[in-house]
Every structure is written in C-alpha cells, then in structure tokens.
C-alpha positions as CSV (number, residue, x, y, z in Angstrom):
1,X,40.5,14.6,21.9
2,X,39.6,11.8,23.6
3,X,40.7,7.9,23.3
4,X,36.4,7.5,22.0
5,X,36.4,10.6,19.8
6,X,39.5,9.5,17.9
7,X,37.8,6.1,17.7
8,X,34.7,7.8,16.4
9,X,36.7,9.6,14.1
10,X,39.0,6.6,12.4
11,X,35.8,4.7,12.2
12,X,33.7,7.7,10.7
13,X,36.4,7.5,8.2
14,X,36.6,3.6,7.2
15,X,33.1,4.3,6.3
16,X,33.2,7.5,4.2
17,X,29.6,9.0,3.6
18,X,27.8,7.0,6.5
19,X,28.9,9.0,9.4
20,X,28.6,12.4,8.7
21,X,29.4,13.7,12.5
22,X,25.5,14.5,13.1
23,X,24.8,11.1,11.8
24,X,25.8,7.9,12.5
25,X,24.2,5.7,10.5
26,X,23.5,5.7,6.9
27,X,20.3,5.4,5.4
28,X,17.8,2.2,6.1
29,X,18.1,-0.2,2.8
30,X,14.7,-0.2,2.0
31,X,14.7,3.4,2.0
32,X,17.6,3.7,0.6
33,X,16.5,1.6,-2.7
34,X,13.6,3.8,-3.4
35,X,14.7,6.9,-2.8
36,X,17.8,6.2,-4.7
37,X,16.2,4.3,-7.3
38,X,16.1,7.0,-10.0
39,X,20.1,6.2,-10.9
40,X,18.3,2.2,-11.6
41,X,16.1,1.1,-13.7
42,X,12.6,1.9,-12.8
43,X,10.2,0.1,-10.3
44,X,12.7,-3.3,-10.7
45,X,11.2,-3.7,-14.4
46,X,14.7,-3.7,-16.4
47,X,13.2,-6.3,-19.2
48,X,10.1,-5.1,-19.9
49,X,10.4,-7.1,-23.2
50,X,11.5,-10.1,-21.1
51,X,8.6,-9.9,-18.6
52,X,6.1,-9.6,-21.2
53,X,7.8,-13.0,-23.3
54,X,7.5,-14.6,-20.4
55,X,3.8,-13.8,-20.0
56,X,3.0,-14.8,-23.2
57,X,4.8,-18.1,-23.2
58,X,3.0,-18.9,-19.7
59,X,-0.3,-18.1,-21.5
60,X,0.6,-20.3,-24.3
61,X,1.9,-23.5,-22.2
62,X,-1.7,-23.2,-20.3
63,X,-3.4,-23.0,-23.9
64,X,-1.6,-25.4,-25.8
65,X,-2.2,-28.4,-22.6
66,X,-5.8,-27.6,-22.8
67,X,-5.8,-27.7,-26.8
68,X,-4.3,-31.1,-25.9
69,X,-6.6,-32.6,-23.6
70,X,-9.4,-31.2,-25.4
71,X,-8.1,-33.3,-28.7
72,X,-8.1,-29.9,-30.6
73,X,-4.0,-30.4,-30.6
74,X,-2.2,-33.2,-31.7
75,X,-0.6,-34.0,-28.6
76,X,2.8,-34.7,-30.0
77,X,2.3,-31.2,-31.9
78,X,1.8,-29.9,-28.5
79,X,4.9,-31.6,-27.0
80,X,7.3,-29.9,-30.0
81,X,6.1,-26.7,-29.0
82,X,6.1,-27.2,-25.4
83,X,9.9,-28.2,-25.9
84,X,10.4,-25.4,-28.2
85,X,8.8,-22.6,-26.0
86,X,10.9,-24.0,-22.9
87,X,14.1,-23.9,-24.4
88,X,13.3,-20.2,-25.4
89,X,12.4,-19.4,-22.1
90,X,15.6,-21.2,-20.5
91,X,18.0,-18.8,-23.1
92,X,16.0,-16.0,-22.1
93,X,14.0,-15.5,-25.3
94,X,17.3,-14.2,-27.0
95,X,16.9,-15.8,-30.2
96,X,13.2,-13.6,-30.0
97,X,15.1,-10.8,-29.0
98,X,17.4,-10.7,-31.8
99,X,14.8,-10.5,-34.7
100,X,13.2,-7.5,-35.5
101,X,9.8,-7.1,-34.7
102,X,8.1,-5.3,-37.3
103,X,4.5,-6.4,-36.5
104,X,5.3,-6.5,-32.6
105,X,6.6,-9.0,-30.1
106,X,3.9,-11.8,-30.2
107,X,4.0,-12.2,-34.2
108,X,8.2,-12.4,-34.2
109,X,7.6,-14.8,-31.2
110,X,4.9,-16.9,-32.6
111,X,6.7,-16.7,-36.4
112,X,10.1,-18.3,-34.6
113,X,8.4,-21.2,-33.4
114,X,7.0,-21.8,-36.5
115,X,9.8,-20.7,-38.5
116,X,11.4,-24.0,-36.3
117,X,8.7,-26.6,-36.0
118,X,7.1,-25.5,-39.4
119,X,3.7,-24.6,-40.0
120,X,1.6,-27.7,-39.1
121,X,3.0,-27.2,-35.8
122,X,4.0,-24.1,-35.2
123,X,0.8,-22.9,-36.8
124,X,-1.8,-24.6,-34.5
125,X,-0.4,-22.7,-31.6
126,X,-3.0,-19.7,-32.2
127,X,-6.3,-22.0,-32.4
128,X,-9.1,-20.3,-30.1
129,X,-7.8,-17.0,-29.8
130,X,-6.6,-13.9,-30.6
131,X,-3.7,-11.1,-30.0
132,X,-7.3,-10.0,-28.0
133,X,-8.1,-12.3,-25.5
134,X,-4.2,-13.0,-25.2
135,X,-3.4,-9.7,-24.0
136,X,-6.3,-9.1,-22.0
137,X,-4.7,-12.1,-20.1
138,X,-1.2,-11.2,-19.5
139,X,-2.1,-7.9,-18.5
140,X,-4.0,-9.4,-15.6
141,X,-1.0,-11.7,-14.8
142,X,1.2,-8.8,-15.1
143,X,-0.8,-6.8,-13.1
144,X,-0.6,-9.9,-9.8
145,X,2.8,-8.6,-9.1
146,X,2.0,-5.0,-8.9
147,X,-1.2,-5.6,-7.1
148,X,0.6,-8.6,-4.1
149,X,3.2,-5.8,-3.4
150,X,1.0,-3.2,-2.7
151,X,-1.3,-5.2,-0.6
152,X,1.6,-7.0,1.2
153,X,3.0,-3.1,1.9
154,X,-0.2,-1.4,2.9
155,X,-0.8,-5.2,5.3
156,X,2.7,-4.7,6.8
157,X,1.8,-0.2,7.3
158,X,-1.5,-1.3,8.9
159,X,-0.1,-3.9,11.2
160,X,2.6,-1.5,12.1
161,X,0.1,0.9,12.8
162,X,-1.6,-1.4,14.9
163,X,1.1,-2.1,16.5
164,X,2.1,0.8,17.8
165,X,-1.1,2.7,18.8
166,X,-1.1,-0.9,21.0
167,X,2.4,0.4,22.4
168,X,1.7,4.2,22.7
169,X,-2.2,4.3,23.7
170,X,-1.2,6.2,27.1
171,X,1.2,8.9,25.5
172,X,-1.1,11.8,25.7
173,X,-0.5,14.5,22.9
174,X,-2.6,16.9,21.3
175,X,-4.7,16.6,18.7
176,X,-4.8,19.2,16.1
177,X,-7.5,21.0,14.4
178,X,-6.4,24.0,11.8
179,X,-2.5,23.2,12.8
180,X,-3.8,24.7,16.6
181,X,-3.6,22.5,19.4
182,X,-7.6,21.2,20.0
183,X,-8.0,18.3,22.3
184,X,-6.1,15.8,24.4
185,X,-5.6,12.5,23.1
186,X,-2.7,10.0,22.8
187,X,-0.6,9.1,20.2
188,X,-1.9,5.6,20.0
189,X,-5.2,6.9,19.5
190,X,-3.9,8.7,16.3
191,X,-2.2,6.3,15.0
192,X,-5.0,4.0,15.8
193,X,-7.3,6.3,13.7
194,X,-4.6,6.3,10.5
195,X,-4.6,2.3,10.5
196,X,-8.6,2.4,10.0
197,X,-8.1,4.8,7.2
198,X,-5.2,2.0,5.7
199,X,-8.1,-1.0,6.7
200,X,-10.3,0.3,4.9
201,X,-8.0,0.9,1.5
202,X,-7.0,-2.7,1.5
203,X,-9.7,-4.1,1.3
204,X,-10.8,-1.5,-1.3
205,X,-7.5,-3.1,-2.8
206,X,-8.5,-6.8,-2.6
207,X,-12.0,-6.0,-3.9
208,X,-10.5,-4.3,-6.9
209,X,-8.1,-7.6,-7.5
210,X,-10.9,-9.6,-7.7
211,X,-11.1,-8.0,-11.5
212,X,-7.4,-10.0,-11.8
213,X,-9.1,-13.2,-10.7
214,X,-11.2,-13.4,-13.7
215,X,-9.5,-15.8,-16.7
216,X,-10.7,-13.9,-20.5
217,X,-8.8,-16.3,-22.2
218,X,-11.0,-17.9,-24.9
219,X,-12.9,-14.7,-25.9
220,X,-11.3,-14.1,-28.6
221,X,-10.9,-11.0,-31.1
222,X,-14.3,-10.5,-29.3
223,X,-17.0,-12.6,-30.0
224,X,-15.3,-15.9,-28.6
225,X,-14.6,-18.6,-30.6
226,X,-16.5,-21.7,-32.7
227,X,-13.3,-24.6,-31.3
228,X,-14.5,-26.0,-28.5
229,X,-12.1,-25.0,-25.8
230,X,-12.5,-25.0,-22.2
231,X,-12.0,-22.0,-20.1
232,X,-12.1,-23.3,-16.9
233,X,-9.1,-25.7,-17.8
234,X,-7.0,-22.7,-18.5
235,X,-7.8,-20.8,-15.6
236,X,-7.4,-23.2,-13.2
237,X,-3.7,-23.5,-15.3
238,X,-2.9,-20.2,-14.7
239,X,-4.6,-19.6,-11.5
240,X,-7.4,-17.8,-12.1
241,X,-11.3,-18.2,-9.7
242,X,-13.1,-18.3,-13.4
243,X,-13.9,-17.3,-16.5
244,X,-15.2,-14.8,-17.9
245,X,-18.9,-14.4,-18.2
246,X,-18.9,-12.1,-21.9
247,X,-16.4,-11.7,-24.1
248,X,-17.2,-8.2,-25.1
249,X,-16.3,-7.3,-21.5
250,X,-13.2,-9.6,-22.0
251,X,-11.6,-8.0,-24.2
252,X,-13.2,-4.2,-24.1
253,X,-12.7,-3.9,-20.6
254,X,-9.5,-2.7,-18.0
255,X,-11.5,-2.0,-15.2
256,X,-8.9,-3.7,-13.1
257,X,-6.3,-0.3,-13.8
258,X,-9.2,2.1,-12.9
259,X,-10.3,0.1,-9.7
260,X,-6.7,-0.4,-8.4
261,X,-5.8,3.3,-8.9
262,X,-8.8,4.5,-7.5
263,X,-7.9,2.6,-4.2
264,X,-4.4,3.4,-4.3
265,X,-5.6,6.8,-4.7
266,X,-7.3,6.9,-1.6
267,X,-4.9,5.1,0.4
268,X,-2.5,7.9,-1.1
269,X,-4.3,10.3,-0.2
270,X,-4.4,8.9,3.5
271,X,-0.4,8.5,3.2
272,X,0.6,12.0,2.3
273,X,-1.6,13.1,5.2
274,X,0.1,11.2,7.8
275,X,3.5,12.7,5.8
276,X,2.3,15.8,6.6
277,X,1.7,15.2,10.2
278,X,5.3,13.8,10.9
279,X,6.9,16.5,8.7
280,X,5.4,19.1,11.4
281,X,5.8,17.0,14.4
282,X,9.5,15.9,13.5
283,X,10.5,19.6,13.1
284,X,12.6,21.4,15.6
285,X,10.1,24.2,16.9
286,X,7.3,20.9,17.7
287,X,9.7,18.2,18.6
288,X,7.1,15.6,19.7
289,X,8.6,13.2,17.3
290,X,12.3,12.3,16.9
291,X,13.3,9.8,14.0
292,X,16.4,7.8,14.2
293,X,19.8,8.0,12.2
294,X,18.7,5.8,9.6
295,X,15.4,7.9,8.8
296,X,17.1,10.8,8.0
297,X,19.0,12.7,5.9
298,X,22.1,15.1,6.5
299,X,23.0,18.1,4.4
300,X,25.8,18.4,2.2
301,X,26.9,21.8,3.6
302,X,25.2,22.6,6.8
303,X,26.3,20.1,9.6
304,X,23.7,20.6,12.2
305,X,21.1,19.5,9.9
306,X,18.8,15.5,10.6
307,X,16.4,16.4,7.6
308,X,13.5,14.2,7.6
309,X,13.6,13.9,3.8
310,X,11.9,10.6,3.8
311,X,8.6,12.3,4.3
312,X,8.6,14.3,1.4
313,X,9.4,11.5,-1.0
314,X,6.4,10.0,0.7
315,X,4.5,13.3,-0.1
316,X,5.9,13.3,-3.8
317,X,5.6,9.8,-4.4
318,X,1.8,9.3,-2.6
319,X,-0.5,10.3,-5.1
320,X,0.9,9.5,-7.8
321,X,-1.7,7.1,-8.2
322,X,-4.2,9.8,-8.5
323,X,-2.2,11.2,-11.3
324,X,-1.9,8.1,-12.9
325,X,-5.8,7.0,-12.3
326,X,-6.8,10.5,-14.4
327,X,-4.0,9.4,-17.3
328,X,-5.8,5.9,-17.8
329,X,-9.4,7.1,-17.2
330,X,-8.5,10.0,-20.2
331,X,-7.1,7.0,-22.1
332,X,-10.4,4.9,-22.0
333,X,-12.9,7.5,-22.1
334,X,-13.3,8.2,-25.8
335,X,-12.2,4.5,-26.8
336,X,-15.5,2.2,-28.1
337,X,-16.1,-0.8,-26.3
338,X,-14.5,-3.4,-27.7
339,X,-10.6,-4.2,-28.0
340,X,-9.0,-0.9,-28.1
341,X,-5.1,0.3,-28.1
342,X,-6.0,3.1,-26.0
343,X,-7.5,0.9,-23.2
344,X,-5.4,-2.1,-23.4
345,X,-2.2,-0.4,-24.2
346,X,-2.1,2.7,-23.6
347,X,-3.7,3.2,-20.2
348,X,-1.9,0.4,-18.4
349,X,1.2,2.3,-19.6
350,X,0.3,4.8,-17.0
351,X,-1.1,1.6,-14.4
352,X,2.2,-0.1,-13.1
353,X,4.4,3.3,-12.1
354,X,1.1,4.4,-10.8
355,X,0.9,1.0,-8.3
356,X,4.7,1.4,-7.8
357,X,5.0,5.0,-6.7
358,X,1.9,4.0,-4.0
359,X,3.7,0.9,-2.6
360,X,6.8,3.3,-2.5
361,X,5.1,5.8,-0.6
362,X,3.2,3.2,1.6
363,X,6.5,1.2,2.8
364,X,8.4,4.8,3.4
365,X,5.7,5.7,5.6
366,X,5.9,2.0,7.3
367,X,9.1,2.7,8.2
368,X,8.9,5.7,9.2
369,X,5.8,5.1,11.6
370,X,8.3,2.1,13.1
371,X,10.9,4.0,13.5
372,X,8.9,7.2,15.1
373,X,9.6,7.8,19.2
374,X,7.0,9.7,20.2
375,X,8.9,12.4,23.4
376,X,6.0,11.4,25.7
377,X,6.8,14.5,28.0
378,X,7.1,17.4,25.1
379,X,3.7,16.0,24.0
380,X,2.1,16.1,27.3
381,X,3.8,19.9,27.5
382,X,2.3,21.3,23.9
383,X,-1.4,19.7,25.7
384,X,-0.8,21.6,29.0
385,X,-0.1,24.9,27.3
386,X,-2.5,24.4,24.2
387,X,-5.4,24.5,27.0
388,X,-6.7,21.2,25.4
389,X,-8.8,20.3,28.4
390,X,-10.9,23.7,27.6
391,X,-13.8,21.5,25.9
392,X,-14.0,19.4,28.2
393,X,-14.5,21.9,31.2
394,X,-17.5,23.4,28.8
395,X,-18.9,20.1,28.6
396,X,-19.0,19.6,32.8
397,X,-20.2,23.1,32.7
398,X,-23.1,22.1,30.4
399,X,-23.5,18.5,32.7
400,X,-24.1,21.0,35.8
401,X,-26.8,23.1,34.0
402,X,-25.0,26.1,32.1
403,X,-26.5,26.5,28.6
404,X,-23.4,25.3,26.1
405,X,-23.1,29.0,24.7
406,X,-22.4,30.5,27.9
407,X,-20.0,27.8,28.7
408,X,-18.1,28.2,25.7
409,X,-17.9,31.8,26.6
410,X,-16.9,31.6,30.0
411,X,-14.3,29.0,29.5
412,X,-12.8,30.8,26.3
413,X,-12.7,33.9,29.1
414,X,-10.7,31.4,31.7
415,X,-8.0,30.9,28.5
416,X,-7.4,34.6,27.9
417,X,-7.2,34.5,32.2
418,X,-4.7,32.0,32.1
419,X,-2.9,34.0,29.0
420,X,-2.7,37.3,31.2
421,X,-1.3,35.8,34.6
422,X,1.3,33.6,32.7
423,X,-0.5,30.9,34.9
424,X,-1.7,27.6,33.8
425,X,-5.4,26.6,32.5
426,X,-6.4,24.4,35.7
427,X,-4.7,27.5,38.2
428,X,-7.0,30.3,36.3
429,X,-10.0,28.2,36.1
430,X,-9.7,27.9,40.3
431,X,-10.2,32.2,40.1
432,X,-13.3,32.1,38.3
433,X,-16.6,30.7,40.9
434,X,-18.7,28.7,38.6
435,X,-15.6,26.8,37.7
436,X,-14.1,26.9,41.3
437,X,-17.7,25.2,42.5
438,X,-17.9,22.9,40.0
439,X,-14.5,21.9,40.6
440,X,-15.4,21.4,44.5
441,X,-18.1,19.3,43.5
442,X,-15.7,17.3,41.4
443,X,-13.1,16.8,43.3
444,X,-15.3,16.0,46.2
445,X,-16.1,12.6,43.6
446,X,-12.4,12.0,43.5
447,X,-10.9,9.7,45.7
448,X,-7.0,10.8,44.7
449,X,-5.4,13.7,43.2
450,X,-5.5,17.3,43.2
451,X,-8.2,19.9,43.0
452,X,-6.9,20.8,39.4
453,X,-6.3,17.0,38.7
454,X,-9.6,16.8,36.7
455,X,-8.2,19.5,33.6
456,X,-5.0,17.4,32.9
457,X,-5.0,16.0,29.7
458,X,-4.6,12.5,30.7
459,X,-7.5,12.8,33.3
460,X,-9.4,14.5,30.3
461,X,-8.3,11.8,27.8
462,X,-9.7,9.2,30.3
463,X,-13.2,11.0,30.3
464,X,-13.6,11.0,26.6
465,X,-15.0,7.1,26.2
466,X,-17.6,7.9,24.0
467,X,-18.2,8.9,20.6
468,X,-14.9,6.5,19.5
469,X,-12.8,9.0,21.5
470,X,-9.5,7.9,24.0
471,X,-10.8,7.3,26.8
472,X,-11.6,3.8,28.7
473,X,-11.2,1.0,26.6
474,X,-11.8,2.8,23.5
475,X,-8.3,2.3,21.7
476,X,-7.8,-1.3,22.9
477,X,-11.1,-2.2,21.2
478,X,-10.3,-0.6,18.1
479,X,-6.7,-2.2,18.4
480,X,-8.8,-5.7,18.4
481,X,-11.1,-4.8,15.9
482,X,-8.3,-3.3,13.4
483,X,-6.0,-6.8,13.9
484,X,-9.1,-9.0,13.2
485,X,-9.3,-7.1,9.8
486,X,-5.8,-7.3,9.2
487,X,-5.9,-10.5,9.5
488,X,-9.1,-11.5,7.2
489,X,-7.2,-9.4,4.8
490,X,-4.3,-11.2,4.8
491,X,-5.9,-14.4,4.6
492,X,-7.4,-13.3,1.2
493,X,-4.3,-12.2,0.0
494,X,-3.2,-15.8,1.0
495,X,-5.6,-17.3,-0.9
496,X,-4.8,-15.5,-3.9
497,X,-1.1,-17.0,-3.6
498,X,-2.4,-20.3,-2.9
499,X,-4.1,-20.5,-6.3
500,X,-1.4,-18.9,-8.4
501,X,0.9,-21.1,-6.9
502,X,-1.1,-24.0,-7.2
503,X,-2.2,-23.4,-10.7
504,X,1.7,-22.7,-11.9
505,X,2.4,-25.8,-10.4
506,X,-0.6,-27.6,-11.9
507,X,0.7,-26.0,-15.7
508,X,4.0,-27.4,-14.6
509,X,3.0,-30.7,-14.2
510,X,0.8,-31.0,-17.4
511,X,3.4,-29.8,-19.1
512,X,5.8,-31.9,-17.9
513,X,3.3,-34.7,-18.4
514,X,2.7,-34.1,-22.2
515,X,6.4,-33.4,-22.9
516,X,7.9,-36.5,-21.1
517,X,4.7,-38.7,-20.7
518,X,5.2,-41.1,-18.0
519,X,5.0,-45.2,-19.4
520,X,1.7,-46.2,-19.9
521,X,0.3,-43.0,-19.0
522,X,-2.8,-41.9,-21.0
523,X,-2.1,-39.1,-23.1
524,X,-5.8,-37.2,-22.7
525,X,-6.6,-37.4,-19.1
C-alpha cells in the first residue's frame, strides 16, 4: 500500500462513518438536518406550548399599549401587567407551565396574571376582545415564520436556478419526451425552464401571504366590539398593512392555510418533477449528471454504491403540501362561517408540517441543483445517438417545399437507415437524395464546417430561436427576465420584514415607554 493510501486509511478512520472508501465526505449539513430530523423534534417546533405563550403575550403587550393610549386602560394598570407579562416571558412562562390547564392555555395564562395583580388589573386585560379575534391573530403571526422560510428557500432554489442555466446555457443534452430522447437543447435551457415554473410559485406564495398581512384583532367573538379601540394602532404594533375590513371574515375565515398550501402545492408538484429528472439522469446506465460526495449516500452493505437518496426524500417530502391542503380543506368544509374549532384549530394542525415538508423538499432540491455537474460530453453523446436533430431536418424539409407528412416519413425512414448501417443520423441522411440536396444547398449557406455540420445538436440547438426554444439569445433573455422577478420578489419579502421588524420594535418602545416612562413624558401620546 502506498505512503497516500495508508494516509487515506488512518484518516478514514479518525473520522469513523464519514469516509466510507466510496465516499469521502459525509453528508452536506443542511441535508443532513432534514433528512436526519426524524430522531429530533419536528420541523424545529420543540415548545409548541412555548411558541404559542409567546404569541399570546406579544398580542397582549400590542393590545394593552393601545387600551392605554386610547384611555380605555388605566395606564398604571397597564404598566403592572406589562411588568408582569415580561417577567413571564423572561422565565419562560414556567410558572404558566406548571398549572394545569383545564380550560386551555390562554385562561391559566390570563387567570395567573390576575391571580397576581388581582382582578381590577389583571381583569381589564381582556377589554375588546375575545379567545376569537385573539387567535385568529397569533395564528397569522405564527404562520410569518413558516411562510418567510418557504419563500426565502424557494428565492434561494430560483436564483440557483438562475444561476446555473446562466453557467450551463451551451451544454447541449437532450430533451426528453415519454423518457425517449426528443430534441436537442442544453442544460441551461432546462433548468432555465424549471426556475419559471419556481417564479411563478413564489409569487403565488407572496400573494397568498398577503392574507398574513391583515390585523383581525378587534373583531371580537364576531361581531366586533362596543369599546372604542383602534385597530390600526395594534397592527402597526405588531406589524401588520391593516385591519380587517369584517369581522365575520375575521374570525370565520383561514383562508391564509388553504392559499399557502395550494401554492406550495404547486411548487411541490414542480419539485418532485425536477426529483424525478435527476434521479434518472444521476443513475448509472444515463450518467449525464454526477453529484458530489456530500449529495449522496453509501450503503451499509454494498460498497460500490453513491446512492442519490436526497432525491427521494425530495420526492417523499414534496407534496406533502398537497396532502396537507386536502386535510385542512376537509377540516373547513362542513364548518359554519363563523369562529369554528375545525377551521381555526384543527386545520392549521395539518398547515405548519404541510409548509415545513415543502421548504424541506425545496432547499434539498437547491442543493442538489448546486451541486449537479452536468458531463457535458455524455450529454452531447445520448443527443447524437437519440437522433434528436430528426425534427429539425423535417422542418428544413418542409422550408424547401415537402408537405410536413411526407417529411416526417422520410426522415423517420433516414432513422431506421442509420439504425441498420450502425452509422450515425447526419452519415445516413447524406444516402438519401432529397436530404443529400437539401444538404448541398445548406451547406452551400455555410461559411464553416462540414457537410453534416447542420444535424448536430448544437448547430440544431442554435436554429431553434423561436417559439422560447435554445437557440440565439433565447436563454440569456429568459435568464434576465427570471432575475428581474427574483428580485421584485425578494424586495416584497423585504418589505414584509421591514414592517414586522419595525412594528416589534415600535411595541418595544411603547412598552418600554409605559413601563419606565421617561421624566416629564406624557403618558397618552
């Protein structure tokens, strides 16, 4: 063995279950925390009773600084809770977590404030609302999070798409109609294609979050409220673009779920195609695709084995959604519409995993399109031999006067030709004469290349400019066009974080103004 093998080796073995001889890497961390994420706790939501607290109590520091500036609140009543909502949500909310909770989490939440503060303060805390309106709100802020790391995944697939068709739009390669070999393109082009598919379900995404932007705080159990509150104050607290316009739909309505699924649905759907594609082109008979180390998996018994094991989580995880979209559409559909349990409760139980599987799927197929070397020559190869340039010699056929369905025929007679004299499209096409004088003619245009130069894929690629298809400057336009809606994309989703962050830091401030009120400061602005 040599000095570098026995190197190999000691290393291989520092690192037990990273270099398994075949591979020499382990798997890529972010892949490695989905696909491994069934020994964890599911989708990173370990304190569901923690993230839901913390909802409420954001809810409640936006309502109670309104109630104050309103003069509905007392606003050293306000302060007391203030204080005594932030110190439960500095221990964590474990004093809340230790009660029991007969009549859920908000009334043991709500009865240990005023269990502490007593009732004339704790009590006031409720004023202008309902369990209703209240969680009609925090499942909109709960839903931000699952929405932003969607769209941030499916911004960073589509500008990786982008990307590389940009890098590969001159690597010819087939494309493949019935799993057969069809035309010549390149694999820019493809991917190109795949990223306008993405495009278009992000911004199906963003139009669906604008359901998140609307504040339904202040509607009540359902028919809003007689206390004068304001809205508008409380959105702009929490960061939402407005309120809402009825507060039947307030409270009644989770369009947000269906609207959400239904894109991620379709951007599924788009996903586990493009799976599909790379678990046949990453396979060992095609081989126009090779993935590195860190994209694949090994086998536990048979050495030889780079599984691409990535794509089928990708496939299992992808449309999910779907699944998901048909559990919370069954939910709704026999619920009236008002407040309902089976709308607000039990559909969004089937929402986030629905969101989270999608984003999985999504950011496995990001880094596996990344991570993708397309074998430029073996692509060229499967073109050559799948006889992809036949359409395009029927269409010069049909430019030179031969009626299309005689063209087809002659040119699917040249392919059996070829087949039978183990000879190669352009060579059997120079035996037959209406081919052989078109060709004359042809290359007579030409001022380089061969006679048979004008049926190789790439010349045929460069032909095809028109119907959106390879050639000329076809790609690179769709290249511009798909990063100038990438980009208007991501400066909505920008937007979006703007006003959250500006209206938690906005709540921050009011609060800290009516719990430590500066000297001489007016207490109702």
């Amino acid at each position: 063995m040599s000095a570098d093998r026995t190197t190999d080796a000691a290393a291989a073995a520092a690192r037990p279950g990273v270099d398994t001889g075949r591979l020499s890497t382990g798997l890529h961390d972010e892949a490695h925390a989905i696909v491994y994420d069934q020994y964890l706790s599911p989708h990173g939501t370990a304190d569901g009773l923690g993230e839901e607290l913390r909802l409420i109590s954001e809810v409640d520091r936006a309502h109670l600084v309104m109630l104050s500036e309103r003069g509905i609140v007392e606003p050293a009543h306000a302060s007391a809770l203030l204080r005594a909502i932030d110190e439960l949500r500095r221990s964590d909310f474990a004093a809340v977590r230790a009660r029991p909770m007969p009549r859920g989490v908000y009334l043991a939440y709500e009865t240990l404030l005023t269990e502490r503060l007593g009732e004339g303060i704790g009590g006031v805390m409720h004023t202008g609302r309902s369990r209703n309106d209240l969680n009609a709100t925090t499942a909109r802020l709960r839903g931000r999070r699952h929405f932003l790391r969607l769209v941030e995944a499916t911004e960073a697939l589509a500008g990786t798409l982008v990307d590389k068709a940009e890098e590969y739009g001159a690597v010819v390669m087939p494309a493949y109609t019935h799993g057969q070999p069809a035309v010549p393109i390149t694999y820019g082009h493809y991917l190109a294609g795949v990223g306008c598919s993405v495009l278009r379900a992000l911004e199906d995404l963003l139009h669906a979050g604008r359901e998140l932007d609307v504040n339904p705080l202040g509607a009540g159990a359902v028919g809003g409220t007689s206390v004068a509150i304001d809205p508008e104050r409380t959105g702009v607290l929490l960061g939402f673009a407005g309120p809402a316009r009825n507060s039947v739909d307030a409270v009644a309505s989770r369009d947000f779920a269906l609207r959400l699924l239904a894109a991620a649905s379709a951007l599924g759907i788009t996903v586990a195609r493009v799976a599909r594609d790379f678990s046949a082109w990453t396979s060992e008979e095609a081989g126009l695709v090779h993935l590195a180390d860190d994209l694949v998996g090994s086998s536990s018994m048979m050495p030889q084995k780079r599984n691409p094991f990535l794509l089928e989580h990708v496939q299992g995880r992808a449309t999910a959604s779907l699944g998901a979209f048909t559990a919370a559409a069954s939910s709704m559909a026999t619920a009236p519409y008002s407040n309902a349990i089976a709308v607000g409760t039990e559909a969004l139980r089937h929402t986030w995993p629905g969101l989270a599987n999608a984003t999985d799927a999504v950011t496995l197929l990001r880094l596996v399109v990344h991570g993708a070397a397309p074998d430029a020559e073996r692509m060229l190869r499967r073109a050559v031999d799948g006889f992809t340039p036949a359409t395009y010699l029927a269409e010069r056929l049909v430019a030179a006067g031969m009626p299309f369905r005689s063209a087809h025929h002659l040119v699917g007679k040249t392919v059996v030709l070829a087949l039978d004299t183990s000879r190669s499209f352009a060579e059997a096409a120079a035996d037959v004469p209406e081919i052989a004088r078109l060709a004359a003619r042809h290359g007579a245009s030409q001022s380089t290349g061969g006679a048979d130069d004008w049926l190789q894929p790439a010349a045929v690629v460069r032909a095809c400019a028109y119907g959106g298809g390879p050639g000329g400057d076809s790609t690179a336009r769709a290249v511009v066009g798909l990063r100038a809606d990438l980009e208007s994309a991501r400066a909505a989703t920008e937007e979006r974080r703007v006003r959250w962050a500006a209206g938690a830091a906005a709540l921050d401030a009011s609060v800290a103004g009516l719990v430590s009120p500066l000297p001489g400061a007016p207490v109702h602005p």
